[in-house]
BAFI-3210 file (N, C-alpha, C; in Angstrom, 3 decimals, decimal comma, padded with zeros to 6 digits):
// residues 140
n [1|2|3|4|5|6|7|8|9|10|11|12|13|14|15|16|17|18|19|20|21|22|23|24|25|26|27|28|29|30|31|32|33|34|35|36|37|38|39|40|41|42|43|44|45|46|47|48|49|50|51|52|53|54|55|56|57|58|59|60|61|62|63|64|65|66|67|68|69|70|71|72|73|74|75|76|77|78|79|80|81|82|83|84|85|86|87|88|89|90|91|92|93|94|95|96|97|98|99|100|101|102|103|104|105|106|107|108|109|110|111|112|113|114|115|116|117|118|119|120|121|122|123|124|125|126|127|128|129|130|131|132|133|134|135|136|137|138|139|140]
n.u [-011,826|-009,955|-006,938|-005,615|-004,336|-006,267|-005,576|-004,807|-005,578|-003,418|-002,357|-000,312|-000,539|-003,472|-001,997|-000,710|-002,703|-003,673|-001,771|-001,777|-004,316|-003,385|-002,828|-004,881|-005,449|-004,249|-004,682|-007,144|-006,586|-004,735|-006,648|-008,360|-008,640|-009,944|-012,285|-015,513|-015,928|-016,292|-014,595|-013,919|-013,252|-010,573|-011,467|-011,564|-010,703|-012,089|-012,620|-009,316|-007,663|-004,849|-003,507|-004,983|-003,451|-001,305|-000,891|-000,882|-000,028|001,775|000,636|-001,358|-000,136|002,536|000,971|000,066|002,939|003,435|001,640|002,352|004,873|003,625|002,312|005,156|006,497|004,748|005,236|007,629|006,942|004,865|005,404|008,034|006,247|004,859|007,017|008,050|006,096|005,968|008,626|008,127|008,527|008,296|005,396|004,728|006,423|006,870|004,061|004,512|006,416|005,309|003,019|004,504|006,091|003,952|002,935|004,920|004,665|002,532|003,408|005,533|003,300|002,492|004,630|005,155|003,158|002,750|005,008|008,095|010,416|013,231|012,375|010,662|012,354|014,192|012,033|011,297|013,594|013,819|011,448|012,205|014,240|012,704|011,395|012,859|013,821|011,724|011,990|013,600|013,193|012,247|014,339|016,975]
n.v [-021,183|-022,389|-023,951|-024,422|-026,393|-027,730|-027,039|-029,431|-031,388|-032,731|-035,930|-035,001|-032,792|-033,461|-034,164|-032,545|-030,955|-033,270|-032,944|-030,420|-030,938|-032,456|-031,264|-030,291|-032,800|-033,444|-031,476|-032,158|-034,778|-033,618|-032,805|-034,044|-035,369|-033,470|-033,484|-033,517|-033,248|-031,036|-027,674|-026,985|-029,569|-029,835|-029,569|-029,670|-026,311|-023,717|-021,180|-020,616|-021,812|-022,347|-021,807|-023,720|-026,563|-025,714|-026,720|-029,433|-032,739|-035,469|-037,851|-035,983|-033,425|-034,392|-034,469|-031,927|-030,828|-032,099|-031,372|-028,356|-028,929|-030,020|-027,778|-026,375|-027,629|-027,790|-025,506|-025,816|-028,268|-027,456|-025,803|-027,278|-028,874|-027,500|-025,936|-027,994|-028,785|-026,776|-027,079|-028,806|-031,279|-034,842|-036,746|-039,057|-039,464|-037,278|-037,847|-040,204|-039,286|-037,715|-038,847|-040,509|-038,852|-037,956|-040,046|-040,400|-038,429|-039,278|-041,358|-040,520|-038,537|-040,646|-041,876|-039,777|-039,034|-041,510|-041,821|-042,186|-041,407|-041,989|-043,219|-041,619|-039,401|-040,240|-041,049|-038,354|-037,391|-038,963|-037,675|-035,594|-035,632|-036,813|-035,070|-032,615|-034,402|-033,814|-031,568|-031,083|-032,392|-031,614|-030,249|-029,105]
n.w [-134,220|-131,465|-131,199|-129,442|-126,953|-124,204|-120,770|-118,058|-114,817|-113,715|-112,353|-110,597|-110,099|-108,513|-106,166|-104,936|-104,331|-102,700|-100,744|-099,747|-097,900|-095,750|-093,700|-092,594|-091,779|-089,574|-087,861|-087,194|-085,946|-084,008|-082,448|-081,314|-079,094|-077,560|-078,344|-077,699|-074,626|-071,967|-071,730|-069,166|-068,642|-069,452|-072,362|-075,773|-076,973|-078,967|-078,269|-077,951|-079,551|-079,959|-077,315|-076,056|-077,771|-077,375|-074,644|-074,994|-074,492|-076,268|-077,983|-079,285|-078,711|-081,018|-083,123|-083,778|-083,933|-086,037|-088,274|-088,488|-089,573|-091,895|-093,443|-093,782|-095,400|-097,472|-099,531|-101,010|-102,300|-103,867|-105,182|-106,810|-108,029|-109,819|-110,899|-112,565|-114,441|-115,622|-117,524|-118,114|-117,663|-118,170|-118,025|-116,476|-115,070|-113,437|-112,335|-110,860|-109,046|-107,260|-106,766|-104,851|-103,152|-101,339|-100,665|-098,904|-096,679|-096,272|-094,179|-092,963|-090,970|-089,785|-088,880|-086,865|-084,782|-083,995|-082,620|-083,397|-083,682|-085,209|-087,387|-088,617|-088,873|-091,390|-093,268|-093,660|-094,438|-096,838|-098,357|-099,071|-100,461|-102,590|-103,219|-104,160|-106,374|-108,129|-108,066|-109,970|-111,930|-114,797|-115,950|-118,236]
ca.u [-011,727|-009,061|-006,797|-004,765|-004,550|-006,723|-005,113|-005,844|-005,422|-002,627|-001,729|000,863|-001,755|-004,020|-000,896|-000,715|-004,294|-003,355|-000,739|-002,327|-005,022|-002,805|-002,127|-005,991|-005,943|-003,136|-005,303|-008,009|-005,781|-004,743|-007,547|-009,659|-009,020|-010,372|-013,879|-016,748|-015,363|-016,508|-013,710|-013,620|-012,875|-009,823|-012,051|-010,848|-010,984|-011,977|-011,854|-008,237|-007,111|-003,410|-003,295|-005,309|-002,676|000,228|-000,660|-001,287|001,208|001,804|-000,093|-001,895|001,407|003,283|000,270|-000,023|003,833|003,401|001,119|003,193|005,841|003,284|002,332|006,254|007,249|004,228|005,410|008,484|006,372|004,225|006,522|008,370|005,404|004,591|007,986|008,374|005,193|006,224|009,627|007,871|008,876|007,880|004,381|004,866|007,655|006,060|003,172|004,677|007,118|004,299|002,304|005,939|006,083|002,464|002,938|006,478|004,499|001,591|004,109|006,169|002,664|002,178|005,701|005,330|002,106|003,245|006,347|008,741|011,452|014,094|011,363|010,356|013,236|014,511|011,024|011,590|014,440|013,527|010,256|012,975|015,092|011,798|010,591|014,012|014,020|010,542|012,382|014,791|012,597|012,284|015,429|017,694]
ca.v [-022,264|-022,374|-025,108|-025,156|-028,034|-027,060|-027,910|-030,478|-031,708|-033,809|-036,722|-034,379|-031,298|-033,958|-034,674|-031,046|-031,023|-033,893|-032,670|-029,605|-031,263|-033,242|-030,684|-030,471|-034,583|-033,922|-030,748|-032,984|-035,817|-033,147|-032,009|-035,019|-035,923|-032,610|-033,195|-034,219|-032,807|-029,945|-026,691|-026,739|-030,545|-030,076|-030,536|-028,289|-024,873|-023,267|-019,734|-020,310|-023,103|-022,531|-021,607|-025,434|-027,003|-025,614|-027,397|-030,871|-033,479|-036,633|-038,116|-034,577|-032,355|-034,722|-034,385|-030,561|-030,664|-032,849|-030,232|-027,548|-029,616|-030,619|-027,046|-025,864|-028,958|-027,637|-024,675|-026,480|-029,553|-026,864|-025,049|-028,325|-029,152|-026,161|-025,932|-029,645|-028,738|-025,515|-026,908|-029,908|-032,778|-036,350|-036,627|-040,548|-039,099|-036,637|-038,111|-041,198|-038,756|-036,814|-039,730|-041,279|-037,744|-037,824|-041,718|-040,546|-037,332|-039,685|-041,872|-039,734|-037,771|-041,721|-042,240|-038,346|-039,519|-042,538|-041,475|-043,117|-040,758|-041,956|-043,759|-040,450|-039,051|-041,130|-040,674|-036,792|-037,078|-039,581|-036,925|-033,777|-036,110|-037,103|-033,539|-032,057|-034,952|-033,907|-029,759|-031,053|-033,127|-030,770|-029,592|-029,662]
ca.w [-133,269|-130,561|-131,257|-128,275|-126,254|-122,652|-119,332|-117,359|-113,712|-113,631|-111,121|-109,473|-109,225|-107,443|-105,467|-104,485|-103,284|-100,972|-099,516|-099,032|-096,754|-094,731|-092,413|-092,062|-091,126|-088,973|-086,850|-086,867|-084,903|-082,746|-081,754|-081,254|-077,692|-076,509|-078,764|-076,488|-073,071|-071,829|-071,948|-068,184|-067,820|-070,772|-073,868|-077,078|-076,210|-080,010|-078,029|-077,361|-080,139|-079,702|-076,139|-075,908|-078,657|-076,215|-073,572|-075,203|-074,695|-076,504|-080,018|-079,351|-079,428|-082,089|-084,543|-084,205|-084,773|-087,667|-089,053|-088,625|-090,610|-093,363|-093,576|-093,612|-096,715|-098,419|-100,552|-101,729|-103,225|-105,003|-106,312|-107,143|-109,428|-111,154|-111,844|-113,388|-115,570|-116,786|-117,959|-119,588|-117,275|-118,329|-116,763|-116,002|-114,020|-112,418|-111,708|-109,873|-108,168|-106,949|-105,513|-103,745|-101,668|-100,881|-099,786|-097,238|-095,922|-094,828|-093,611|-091,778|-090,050|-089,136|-087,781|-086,109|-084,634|-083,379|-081,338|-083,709|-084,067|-086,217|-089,153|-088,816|-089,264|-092,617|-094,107|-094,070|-095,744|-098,145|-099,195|-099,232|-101,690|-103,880|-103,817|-105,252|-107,558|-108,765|-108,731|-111,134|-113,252|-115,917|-115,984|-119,667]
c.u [-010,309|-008,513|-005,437|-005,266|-005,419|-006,043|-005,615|-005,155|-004,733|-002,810|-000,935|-000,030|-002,606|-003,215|-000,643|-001,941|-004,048|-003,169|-000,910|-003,230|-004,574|-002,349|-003,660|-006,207|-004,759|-003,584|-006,345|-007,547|-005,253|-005,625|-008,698|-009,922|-009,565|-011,886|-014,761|-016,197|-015,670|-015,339|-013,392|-012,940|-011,351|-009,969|-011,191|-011,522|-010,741|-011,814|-010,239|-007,569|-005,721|-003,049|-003,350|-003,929|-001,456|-000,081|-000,964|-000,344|000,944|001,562|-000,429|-001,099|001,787|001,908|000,152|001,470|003,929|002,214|001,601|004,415|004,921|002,905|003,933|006,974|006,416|004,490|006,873|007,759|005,233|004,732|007,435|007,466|005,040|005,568|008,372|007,507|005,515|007,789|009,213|008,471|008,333|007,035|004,197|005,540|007,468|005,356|003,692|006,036|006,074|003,662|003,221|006,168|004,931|002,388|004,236|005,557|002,891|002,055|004,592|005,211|002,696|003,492|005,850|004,412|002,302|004,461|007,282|009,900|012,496|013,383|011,255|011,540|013,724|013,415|010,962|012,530|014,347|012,088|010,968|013,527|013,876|011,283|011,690|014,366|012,689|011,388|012,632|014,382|012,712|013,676|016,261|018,824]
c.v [-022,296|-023,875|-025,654|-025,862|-027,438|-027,951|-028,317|-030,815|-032,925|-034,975|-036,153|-033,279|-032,237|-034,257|-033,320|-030,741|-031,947|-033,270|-031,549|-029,948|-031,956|-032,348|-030,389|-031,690|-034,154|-032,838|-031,590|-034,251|-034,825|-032,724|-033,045|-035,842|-035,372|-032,654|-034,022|-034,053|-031,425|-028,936|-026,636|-028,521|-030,935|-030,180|-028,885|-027,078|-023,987|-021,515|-019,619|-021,282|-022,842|-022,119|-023,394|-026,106|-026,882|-026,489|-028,840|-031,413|-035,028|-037,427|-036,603|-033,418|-032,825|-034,290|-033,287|-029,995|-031,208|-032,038|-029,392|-027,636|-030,005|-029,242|-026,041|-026,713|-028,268|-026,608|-025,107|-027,712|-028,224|-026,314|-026,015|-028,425|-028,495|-026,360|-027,084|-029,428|-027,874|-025,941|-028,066|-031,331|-033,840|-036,542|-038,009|-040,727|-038,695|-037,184|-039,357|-040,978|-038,169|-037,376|-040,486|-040,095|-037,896|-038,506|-041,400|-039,251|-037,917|-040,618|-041,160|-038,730|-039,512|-042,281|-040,744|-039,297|-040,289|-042,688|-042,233|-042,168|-040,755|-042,653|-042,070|-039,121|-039,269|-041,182|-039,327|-036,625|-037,608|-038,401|-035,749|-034,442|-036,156|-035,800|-032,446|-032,449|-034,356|-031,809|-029,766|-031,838|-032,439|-029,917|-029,797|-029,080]
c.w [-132,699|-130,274|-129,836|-126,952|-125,006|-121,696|-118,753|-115,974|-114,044|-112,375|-110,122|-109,274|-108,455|-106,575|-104,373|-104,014|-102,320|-100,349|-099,017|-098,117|-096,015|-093,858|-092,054|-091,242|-089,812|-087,173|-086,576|-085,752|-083,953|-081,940|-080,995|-080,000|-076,969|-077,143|-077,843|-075,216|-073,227|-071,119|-070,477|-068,002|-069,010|-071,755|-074,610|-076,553|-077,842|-079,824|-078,152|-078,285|-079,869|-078,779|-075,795|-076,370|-077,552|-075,436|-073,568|-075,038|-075,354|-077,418|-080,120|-079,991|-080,517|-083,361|-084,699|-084,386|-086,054|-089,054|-089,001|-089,885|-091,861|-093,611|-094,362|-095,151|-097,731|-099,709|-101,869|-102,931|-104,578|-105,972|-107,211|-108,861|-110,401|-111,899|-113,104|-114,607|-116,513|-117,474|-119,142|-119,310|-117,887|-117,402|-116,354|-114,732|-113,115|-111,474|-110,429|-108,714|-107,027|-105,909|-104,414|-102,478|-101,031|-100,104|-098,388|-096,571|-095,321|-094,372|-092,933|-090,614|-089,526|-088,352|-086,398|-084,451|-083,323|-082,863|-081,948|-084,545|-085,670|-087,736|-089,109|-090,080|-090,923|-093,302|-094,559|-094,839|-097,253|-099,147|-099,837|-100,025|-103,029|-103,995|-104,620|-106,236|-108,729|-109,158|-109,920|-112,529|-114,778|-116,856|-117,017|-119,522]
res [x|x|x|x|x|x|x|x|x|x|x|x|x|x|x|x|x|x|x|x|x|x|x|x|x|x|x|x|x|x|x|x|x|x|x|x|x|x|x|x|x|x|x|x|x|x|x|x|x|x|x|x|x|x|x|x|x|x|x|x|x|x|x|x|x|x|x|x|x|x|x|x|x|x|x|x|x|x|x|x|x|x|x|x|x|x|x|x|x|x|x|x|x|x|x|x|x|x|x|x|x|x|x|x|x|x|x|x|x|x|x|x|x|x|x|x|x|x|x|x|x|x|x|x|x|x|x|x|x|x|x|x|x|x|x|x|x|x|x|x]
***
């Protein structure tokens, strides 16, 4: 009998599944002014999705930059967490680090979004501070 412990899906690995689909919610908001219009009168053009995407302006553009950017944050937060686990962080720690980035990176697609620059701004940094705090968690 195999007495070691089995791993389990933490709070911060579900945290890491978010934030991996938030750049899905964030194509989905870009894309959603061109659904139900037909390709000749401006509707989404799935032959051409980033030819379309170029030429959006406005919630449209900011949300397919704000996926770009949740795409671009994402390998840092993963790596973040692995690392925190494999060193043996404090999973209380973790975990409520985990869900505080999760909470500024759907804040900041909602200040992107919403044309609100500098929240924007100061929410990005506040997620790049909680996601280096979550690097270093583990750390002795």
């Amino acid at each position: 009998m195999n007495s070691t412990p089995l791993a389990h899906f933490t709070v911060a690995y579900w945290c890491v599944f978010v934030a991996a689909m938030l750049p899905l919610v964030c194509s989905v908001v870009a894309k959603r002014a061109g659904f139900g219009k037909r390709r000749a009168d401006g509707g989404y053009d799935n032959h051409e999705p980033r030819a379309w995407l170029a030429r959006q302006a406005g919630a449209s553009a900011r949300a397919n930059a704000a996926q770009a950017n949740s795409f671009e944050a994402l390998p840092l937060f993963m790596g973040a967490v692995i690392i925190a686990h494999q060193l043996g962080a404090g999973q209380a720690a973790l975990d409520m680090l985990a869900v505080l980035y999760v909470l500024l990176r759907v804040l900041y697609i909602v200040a992107y979004v919403a044309d609100r620059p500098l929240v924007r701004s100061i929410v990005w940094g506040g997620a790049m501070v909680v996601n280096i705090a979550v690097f270093f968690l583990g750390y002795r």
